[in-house]
Structure formats: structure tokens, C-alpha cells
Chimera marker file (.cmm) of the C-alpha trace (Angstrom):
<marker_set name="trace">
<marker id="1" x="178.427" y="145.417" z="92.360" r="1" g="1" b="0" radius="0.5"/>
<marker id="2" x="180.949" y="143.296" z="91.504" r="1" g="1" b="0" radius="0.5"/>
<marker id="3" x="180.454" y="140.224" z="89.084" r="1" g="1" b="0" radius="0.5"/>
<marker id="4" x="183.040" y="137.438" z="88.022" r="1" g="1" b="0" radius="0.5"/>
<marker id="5" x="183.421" y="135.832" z="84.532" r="1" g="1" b="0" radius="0.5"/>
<marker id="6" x="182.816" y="131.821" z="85.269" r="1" g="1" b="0" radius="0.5"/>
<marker id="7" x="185.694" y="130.198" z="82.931" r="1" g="1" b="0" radius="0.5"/>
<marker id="8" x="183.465" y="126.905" z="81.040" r="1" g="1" b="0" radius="0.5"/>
<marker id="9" x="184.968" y="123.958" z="80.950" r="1" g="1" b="0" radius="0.5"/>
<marker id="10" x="187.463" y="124.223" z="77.373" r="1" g="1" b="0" radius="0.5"/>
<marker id="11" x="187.581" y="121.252" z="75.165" r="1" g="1" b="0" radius="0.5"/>
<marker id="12" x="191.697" y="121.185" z="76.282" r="1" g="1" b="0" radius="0.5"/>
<marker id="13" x="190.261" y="120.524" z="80.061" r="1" g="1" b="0" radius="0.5"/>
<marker id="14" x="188.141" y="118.126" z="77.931" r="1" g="1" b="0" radius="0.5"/>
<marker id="15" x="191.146" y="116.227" z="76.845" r="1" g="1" b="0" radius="0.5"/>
<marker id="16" x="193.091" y="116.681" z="80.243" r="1" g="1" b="0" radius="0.5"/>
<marker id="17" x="190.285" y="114.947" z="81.728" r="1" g="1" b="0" radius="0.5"/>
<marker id="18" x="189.602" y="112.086" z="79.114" r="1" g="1" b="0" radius="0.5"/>
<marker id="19" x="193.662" y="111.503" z="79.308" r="1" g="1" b="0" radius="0.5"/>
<marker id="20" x="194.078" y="111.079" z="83.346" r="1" g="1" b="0" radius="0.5"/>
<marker id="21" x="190.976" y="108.662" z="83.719" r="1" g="1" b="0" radius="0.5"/>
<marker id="22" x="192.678" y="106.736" z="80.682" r="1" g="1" b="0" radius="0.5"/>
<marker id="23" x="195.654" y="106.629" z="82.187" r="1" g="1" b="0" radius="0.5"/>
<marker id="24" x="194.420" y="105.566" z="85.790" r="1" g="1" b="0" radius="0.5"/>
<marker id="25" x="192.514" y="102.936" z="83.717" r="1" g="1" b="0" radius="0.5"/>
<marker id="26" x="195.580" y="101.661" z="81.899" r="1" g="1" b="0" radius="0.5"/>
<marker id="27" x="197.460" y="101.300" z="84.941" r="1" g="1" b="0" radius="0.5"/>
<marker id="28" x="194.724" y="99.635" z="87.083" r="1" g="1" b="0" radius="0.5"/>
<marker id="29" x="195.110" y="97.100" z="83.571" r="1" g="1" b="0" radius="0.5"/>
<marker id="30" x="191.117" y="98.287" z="82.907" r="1" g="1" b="0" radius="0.5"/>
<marker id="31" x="189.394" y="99.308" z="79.576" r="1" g="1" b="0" radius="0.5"/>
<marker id="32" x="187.109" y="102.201" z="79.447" r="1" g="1" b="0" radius="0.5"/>
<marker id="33" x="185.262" y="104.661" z="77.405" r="1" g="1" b="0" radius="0.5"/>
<marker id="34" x="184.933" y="108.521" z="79.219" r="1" g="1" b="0" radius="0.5"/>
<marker id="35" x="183.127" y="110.861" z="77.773" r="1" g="1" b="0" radius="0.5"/>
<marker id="36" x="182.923" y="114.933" z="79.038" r="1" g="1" b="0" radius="0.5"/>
<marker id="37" x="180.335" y="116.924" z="79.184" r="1" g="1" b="0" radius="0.5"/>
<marker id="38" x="179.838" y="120.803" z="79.450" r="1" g="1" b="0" radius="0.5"/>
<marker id="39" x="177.356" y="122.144" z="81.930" r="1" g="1" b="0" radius="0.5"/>
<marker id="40" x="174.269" y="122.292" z="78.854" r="1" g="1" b="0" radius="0.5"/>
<marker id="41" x="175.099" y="118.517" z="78.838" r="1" g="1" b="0" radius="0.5"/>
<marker id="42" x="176.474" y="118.883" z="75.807" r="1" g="1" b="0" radius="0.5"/>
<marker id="43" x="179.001" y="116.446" z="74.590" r="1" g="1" b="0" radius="0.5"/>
<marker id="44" x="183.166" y="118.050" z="74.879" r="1" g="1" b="0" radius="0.5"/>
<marker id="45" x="184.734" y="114.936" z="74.094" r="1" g="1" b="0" radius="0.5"/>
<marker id="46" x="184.386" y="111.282" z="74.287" r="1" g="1" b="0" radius="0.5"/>
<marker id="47" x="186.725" y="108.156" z="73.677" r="1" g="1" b="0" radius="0.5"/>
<marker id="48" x="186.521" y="104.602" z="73.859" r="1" g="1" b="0" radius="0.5"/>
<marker id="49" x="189.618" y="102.139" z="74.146" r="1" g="1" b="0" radius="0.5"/>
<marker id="50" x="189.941" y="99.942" z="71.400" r="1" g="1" b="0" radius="0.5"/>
<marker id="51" x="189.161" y="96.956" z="73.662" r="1" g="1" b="0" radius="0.5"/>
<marker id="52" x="186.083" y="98.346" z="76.294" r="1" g="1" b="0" radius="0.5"/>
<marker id="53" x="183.047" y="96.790" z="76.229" r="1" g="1" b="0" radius="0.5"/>
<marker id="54" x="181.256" y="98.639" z="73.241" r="1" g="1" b="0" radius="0.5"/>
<marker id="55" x="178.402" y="99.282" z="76.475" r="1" g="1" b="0" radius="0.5"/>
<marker id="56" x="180.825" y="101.176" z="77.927" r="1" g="1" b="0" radius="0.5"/>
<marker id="57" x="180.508" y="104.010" z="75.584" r="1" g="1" b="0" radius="0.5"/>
<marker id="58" x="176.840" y="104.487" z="76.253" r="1" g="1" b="0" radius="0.5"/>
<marker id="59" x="177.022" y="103.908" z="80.195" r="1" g="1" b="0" radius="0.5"/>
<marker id="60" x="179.968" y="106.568" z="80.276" r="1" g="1" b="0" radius="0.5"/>
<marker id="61" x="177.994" y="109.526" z="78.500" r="1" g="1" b="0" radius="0.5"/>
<marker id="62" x="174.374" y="108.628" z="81.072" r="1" g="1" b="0" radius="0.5"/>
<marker id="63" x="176.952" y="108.461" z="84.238" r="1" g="1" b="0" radius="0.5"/>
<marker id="64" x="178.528" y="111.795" z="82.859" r="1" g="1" b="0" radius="0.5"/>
<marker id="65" x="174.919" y="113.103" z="82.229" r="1" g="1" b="0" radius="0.5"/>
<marker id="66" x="173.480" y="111.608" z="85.495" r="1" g="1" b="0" radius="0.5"/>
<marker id="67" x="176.063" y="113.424" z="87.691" r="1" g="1" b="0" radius="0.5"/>
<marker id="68" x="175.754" y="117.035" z="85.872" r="1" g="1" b="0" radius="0.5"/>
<marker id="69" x="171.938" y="116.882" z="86.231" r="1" g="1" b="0" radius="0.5"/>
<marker id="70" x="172.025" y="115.738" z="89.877" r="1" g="1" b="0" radius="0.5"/>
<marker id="71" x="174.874" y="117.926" z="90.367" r="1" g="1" b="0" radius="0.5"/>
<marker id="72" x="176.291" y="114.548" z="92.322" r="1" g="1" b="0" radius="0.5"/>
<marker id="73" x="179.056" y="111.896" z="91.812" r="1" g="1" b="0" radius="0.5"/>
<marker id="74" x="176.534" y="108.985" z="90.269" r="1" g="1" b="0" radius="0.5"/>
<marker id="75" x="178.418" y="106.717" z="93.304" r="1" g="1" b="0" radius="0.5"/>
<marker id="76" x="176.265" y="108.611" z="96.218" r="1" g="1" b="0" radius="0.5"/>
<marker id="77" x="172.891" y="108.415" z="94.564" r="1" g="1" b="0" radius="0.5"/>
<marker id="78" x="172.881" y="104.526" z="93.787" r="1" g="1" b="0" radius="0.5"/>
<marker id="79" x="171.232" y="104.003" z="97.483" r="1" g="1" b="0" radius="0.5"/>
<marker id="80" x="168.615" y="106.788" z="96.889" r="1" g="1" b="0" radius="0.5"/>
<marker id="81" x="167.211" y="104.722" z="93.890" r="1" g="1" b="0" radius="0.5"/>
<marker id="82" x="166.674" y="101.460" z="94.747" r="1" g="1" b="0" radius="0.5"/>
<marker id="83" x="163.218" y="100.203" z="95.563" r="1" g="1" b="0" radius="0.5"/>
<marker id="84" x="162.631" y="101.515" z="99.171" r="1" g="1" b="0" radius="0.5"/>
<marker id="85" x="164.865" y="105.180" z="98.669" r="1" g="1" b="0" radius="0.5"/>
<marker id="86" x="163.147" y="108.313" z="97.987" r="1" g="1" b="0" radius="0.5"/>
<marker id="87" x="163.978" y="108.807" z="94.777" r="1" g="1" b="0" radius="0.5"/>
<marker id="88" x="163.264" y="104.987" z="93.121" r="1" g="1" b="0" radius="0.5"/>
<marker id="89" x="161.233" y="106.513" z="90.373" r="1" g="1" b="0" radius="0.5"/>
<marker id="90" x="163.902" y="108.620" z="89.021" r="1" g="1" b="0" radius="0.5"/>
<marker id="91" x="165.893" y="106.258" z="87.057" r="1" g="1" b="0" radius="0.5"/>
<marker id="92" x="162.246" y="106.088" z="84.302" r="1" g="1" b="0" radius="0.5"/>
<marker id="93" x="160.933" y="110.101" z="85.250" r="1" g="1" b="0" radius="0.5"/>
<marker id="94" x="162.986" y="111.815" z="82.398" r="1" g="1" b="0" radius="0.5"/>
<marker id="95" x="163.041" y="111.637" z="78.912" r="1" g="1" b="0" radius="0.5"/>
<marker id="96" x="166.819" y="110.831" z="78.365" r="1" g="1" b="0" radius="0.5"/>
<marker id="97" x="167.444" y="108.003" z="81.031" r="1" g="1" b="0" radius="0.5"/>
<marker id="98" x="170.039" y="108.343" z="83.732" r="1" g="1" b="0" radius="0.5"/>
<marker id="99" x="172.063" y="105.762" z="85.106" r="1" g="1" b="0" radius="0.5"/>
<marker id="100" x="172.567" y="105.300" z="88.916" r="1" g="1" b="0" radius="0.5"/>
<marker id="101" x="176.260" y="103.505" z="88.626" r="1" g="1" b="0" radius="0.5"/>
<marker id="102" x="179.328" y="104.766" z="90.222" r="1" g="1" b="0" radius="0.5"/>
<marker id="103" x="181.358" y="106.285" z="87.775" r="1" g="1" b="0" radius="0.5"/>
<marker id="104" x="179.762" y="109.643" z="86.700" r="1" g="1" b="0" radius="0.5"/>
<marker id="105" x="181.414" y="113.001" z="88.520" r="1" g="1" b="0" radius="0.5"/>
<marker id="106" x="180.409" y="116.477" z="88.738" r="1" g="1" b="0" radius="0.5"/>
<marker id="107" x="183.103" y="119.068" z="87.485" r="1" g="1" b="0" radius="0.5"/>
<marker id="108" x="183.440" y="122.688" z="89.323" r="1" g="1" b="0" radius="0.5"/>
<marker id="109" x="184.918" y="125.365" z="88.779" r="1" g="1" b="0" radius="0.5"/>
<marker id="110" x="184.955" y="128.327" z="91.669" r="1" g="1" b="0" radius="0.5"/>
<marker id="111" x="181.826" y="126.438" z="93.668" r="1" g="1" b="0" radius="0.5"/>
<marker id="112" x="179.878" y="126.200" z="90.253" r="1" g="1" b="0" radius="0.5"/>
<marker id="113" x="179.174" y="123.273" z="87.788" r="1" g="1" b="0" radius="0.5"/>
<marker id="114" x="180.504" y="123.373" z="84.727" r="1" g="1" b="0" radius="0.5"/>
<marker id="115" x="180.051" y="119.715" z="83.178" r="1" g="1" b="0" radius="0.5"/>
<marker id="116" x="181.023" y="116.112" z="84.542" r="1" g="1" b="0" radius="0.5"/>
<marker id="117" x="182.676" y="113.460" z="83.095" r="1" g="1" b="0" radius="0.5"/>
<marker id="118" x="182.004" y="109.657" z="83.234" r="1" g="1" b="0" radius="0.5"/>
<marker id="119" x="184.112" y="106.496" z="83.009" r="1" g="1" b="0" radius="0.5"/>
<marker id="120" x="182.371" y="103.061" z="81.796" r="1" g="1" b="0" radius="0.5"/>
<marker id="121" x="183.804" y="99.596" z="81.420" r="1" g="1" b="0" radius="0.5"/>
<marker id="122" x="185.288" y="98.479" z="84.610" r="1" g="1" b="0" radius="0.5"/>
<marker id="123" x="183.489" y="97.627" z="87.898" r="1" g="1" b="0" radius="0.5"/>
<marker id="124" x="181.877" y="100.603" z="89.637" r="1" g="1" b="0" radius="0.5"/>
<marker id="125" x="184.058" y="101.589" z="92.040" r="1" g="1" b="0" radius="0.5"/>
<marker id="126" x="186.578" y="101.754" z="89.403" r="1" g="1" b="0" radius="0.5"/>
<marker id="127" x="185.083" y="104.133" z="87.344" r="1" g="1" b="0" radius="0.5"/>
<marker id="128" x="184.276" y="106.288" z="90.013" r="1" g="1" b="0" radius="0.5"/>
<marker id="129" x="187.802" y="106.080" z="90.786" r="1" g="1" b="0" radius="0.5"/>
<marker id="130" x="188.882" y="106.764" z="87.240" r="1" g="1" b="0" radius="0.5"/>
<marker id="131" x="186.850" y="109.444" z="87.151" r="1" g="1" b="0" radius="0.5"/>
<marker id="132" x="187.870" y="110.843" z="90.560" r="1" g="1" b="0" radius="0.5"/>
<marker id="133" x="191.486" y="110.867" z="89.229" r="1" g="1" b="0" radius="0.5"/>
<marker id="134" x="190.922" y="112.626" z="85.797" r="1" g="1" b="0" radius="0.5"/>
<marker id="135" x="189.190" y="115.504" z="88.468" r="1" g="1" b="0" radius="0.5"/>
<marker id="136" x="192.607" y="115.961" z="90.588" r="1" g="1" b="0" radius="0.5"/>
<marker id="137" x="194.425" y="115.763" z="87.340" r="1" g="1" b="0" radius="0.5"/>
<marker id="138" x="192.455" y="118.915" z="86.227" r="1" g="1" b="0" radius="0.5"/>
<marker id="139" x="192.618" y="120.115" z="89.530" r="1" g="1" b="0" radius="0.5"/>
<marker id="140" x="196.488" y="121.066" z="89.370" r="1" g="1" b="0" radius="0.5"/>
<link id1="1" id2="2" r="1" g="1" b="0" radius="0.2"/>
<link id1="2" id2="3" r="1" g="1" b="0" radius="0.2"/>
<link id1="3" id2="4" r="1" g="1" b="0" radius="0.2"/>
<link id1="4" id2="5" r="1" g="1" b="0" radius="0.2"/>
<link id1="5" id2="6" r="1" g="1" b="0" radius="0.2"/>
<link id1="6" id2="7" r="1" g="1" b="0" radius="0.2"/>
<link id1="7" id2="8" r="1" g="1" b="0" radius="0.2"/>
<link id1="8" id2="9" r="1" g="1" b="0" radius="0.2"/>
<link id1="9" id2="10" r="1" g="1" b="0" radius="0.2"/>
<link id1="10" id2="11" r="1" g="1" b="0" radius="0.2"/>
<link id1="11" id2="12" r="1" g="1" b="0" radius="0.2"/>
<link id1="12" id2="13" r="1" g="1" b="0" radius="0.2"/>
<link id1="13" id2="14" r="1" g="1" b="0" radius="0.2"/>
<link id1="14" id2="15" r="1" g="1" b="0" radius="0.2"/>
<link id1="15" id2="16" r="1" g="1" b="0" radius="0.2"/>
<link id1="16" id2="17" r="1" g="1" b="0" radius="0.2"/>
<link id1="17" id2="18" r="1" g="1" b="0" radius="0.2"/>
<link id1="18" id2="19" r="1" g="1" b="0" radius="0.2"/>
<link id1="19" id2="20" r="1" g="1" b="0" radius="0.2"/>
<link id1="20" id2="21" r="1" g="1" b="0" radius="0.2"/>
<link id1="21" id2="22" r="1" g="1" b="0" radius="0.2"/>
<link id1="22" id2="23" r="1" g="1" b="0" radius="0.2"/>
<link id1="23" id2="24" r="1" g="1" b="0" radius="0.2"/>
<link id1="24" id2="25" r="1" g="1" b="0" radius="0.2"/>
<link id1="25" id2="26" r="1" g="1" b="0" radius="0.2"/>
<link id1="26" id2="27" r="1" g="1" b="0" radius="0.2"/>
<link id1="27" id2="28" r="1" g="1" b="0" radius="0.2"/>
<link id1="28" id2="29" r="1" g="1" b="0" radius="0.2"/>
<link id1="29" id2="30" r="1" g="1" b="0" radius="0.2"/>
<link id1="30" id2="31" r="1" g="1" b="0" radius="0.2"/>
<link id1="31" id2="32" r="1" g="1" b="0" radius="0.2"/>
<link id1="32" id2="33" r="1" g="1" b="0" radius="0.2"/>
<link id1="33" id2="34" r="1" g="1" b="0" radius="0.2"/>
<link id1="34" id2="35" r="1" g="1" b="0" radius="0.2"/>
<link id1="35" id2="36" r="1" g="1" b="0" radius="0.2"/>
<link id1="36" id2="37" r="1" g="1" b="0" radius="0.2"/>
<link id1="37" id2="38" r="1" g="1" b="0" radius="0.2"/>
<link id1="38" id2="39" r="1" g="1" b="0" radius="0.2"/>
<link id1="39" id2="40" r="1" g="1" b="0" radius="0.2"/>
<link id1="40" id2="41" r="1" g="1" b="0" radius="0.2"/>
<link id1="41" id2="42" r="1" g="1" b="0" radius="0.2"/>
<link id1="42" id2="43" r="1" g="1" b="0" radius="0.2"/>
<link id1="43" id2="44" r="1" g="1" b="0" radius="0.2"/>
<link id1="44" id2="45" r="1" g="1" b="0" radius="0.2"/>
<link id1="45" id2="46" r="1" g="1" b="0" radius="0.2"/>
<link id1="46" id2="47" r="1" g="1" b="0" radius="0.2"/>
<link id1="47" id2="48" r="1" g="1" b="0" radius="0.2"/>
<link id1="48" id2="49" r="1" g="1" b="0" radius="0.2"/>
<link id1="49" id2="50" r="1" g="1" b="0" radius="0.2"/>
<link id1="50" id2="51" r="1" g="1" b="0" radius="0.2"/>
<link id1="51" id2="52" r="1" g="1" b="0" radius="0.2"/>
<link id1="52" id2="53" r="1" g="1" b="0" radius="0.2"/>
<link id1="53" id2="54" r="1" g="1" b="0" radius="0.2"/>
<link id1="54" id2="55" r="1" g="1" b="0" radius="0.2"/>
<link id1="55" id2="56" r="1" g="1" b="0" radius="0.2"/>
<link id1="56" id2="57" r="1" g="1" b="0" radius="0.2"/>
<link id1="57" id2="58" r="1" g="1" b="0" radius="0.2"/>
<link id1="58" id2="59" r="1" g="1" b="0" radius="0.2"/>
<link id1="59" id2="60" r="1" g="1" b="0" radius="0.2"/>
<link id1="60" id2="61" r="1" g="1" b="0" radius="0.2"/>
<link id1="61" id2="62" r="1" g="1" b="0" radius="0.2"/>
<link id1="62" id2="63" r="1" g="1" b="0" radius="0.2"/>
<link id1="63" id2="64" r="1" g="1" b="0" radius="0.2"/>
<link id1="64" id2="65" r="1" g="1" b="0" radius="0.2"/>
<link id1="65" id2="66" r="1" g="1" b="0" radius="0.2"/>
<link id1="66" id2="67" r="1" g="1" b="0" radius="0.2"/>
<link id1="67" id2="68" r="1" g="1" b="0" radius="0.2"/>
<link id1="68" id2="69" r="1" g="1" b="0" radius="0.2"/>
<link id1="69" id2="70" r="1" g="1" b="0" radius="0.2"/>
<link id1="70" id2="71" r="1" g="1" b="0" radius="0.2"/>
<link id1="71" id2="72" r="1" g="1" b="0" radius="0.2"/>
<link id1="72" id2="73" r="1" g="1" b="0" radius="0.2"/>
<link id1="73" id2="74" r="1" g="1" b="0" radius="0.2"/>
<link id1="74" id2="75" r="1" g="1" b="0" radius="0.2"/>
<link id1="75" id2="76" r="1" g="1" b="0" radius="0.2"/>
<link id1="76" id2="77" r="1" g="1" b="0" radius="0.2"/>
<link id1="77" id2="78" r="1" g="1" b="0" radius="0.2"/>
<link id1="78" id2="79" r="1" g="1" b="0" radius="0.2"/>
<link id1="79" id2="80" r="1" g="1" b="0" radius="0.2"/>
<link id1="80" id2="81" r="1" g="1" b="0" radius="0.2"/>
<link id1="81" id2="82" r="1" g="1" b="0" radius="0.2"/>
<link id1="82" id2="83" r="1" g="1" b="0" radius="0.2"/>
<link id1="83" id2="84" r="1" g="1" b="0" radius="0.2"/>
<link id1="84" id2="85" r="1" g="1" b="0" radius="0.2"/>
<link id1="85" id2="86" r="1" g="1" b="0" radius="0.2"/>
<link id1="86" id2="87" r="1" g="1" b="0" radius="0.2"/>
<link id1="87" id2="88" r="1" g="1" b="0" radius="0.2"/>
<link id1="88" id2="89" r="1" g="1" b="0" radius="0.2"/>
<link id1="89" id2="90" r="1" g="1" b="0" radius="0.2"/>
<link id1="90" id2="91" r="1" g="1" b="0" radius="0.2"/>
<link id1="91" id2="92" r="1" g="1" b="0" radius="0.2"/>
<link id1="92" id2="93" r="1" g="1" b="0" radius="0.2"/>
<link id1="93" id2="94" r="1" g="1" b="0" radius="0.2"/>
<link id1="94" id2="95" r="1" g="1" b="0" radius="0.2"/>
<link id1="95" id2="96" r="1" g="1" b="0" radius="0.2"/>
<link id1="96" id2="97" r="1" g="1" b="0" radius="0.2"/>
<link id1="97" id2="98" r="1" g="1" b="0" radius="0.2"/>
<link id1="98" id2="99" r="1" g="1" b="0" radius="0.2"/>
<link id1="99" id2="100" r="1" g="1" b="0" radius="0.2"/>
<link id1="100" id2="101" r="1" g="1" b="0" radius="0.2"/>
<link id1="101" id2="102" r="1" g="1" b="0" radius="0.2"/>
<link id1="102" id2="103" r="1" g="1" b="0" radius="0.2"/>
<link id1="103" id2="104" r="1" g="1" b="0" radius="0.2"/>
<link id1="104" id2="105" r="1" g="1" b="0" radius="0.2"/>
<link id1="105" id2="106" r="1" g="1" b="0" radius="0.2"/>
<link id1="106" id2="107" r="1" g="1" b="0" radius="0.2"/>
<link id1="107" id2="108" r="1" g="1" b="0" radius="0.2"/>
<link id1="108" id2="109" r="1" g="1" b="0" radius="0.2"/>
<link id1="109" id2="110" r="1" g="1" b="0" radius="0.2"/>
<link id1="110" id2="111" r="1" g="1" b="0" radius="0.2"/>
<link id1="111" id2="112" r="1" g="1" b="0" radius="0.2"/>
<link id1="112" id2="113" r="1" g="1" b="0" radius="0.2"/>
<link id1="113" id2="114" r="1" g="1" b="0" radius="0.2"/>
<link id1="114" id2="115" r="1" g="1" b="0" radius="0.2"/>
<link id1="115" id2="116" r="1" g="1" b="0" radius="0.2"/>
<link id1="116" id2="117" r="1" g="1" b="0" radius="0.2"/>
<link id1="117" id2="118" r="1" g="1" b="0" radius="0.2"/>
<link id1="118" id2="119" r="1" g="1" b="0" radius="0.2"/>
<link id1="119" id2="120" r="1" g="1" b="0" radius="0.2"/>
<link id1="120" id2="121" r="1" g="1" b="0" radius="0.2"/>
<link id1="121" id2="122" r="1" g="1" b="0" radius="0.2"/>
<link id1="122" id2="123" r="1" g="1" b="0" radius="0.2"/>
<link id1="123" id2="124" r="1" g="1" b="0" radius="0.2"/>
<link id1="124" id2="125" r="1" g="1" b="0" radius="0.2"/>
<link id1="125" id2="126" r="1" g="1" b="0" radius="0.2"/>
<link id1="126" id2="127" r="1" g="1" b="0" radius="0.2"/>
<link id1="127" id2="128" r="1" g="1" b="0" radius="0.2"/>
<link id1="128" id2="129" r="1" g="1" b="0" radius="0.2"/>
<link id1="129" id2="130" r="1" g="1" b="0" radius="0.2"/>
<link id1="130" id2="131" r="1" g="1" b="0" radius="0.2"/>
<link id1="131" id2="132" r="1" g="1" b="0" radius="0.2"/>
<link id1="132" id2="133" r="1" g="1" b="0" radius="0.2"/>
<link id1="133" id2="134" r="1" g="1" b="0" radius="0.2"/>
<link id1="134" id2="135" r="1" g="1" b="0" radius="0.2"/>
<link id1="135" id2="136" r="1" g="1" b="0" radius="0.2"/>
<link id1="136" id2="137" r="1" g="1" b="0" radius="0.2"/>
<link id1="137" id2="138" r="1" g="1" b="0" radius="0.2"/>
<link id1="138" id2="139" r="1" g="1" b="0" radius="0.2"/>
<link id1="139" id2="140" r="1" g="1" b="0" radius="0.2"/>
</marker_set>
């Protein structure tokens, strides 16, 4: 039987990802806060532009959370939560609140989750893009 070591998600991929959705931000002229989590949900880093939207901190860290607990970029469950999808109760079932905005994605590593990270402070589809960016960056 063969088994094989899953590599976490390091504070330095952390900061790779934090510094390639900042810098997709900065050229798309947007503010943001990201924030990283590791796969316990557990906070790896977090930063917030000097100019974002002080909300942007919060909604970062609950799309970041959001997508590691669903296991899903935060941009495909929006539908699934309004008042006639399946899962409409969701967004109030928990104790720590999620937040159905685009903008949170899932992080793998070798098929299996190891944390997410979120982008808050310009429209939706720009944090998900952000976000989607700061992914291929660690992809490389």
C-alpha cells in the first residue's frame, strides 16, 4: 500500500497568492482586500489595500471561507441560494455566516483541498477574476 504526503498550502503560497490577485487588481485600477485560508479554515494571510472599502476585508475572509467549506468557487453557488434554489436556507444554517458572492475560490493541490482564497472590494465578477488569477499564478 502505497500512501502520498499531501503538501498544505505554506504561508509563501499564502503570499504568492495574496500578491497575483493584488496585482490583477491594480492593473484592472480596483482596490481589494484577499485573505487565504488553509484547509481548517484557518487564516494564512490576509491584506487590505490602503484604499478598499474597509467591507472588503470582512467579505474577502466569508468568500474565502464560503468556497473551502463548499469546496466551490463562491461564483457557481450564488444561483443555488436565492429564494427558489435548493439550497436558499444556507446563507443563515451555520454558525459563522457564508457569503454567496463571486469572489471566493477553492485551492487544490493533487485533486485535494487545501484552503481558498477570496478577493473583496470590486464588483463580483472581478473578484472572482482576481481570485482566479492569484490560482494560475500559484499554479506555475
Amino acid at each position: 500500500m502505497s500512501t502520498t504526503t499531501l503538501t498544505p498550502l505554506t504561508t509563501a503560497d499564502a503570499e504568492t497568492l495574496i500578491s497575483a490577485a493584488r496585482n490583477a487588481a491594480e492593473a484592472a485600477g480596483v482596490t481589494v482586500s484577499v485573505t487565504v485560508l488553509d484547509a481548517g479554515g484557518h487564516l494564512l494571510a490576509f491584506r487590505r489595500d490602503d484604499r478598499a472599502v474597509l467591507i472588503s476585508g470582512e467579505t474577502s475572509t466569508r468568500k474565502a471561507y464560503t468556497a473551502l467549506q463548499l469546496d466551490a468557487p463562491t461564483a457557481d453557488l450564488v444561483d443555488l441560494v436565492k429564494p427558489d434554489g435548493p439550497f436558499h436556507t444556507l446563507t443563515t444554517a451555520l454558525d459563522r455566516p457564508l457569503l454567496f458572492i463571486a469572489g471566493g475560490v477553492p485551492v487544490h493541490r493533487d485533486g485535494r483541498l487545501v484552503g481558498a482564497i477570496g478577493v473583496g472590494g470590486g464588483a463580483p465578477d472581478q473578484d472572482d477574476s482576481f481570485a482566479r488569477a492569484a490560482l494560475a499564478e500559484l499554479s506555475r
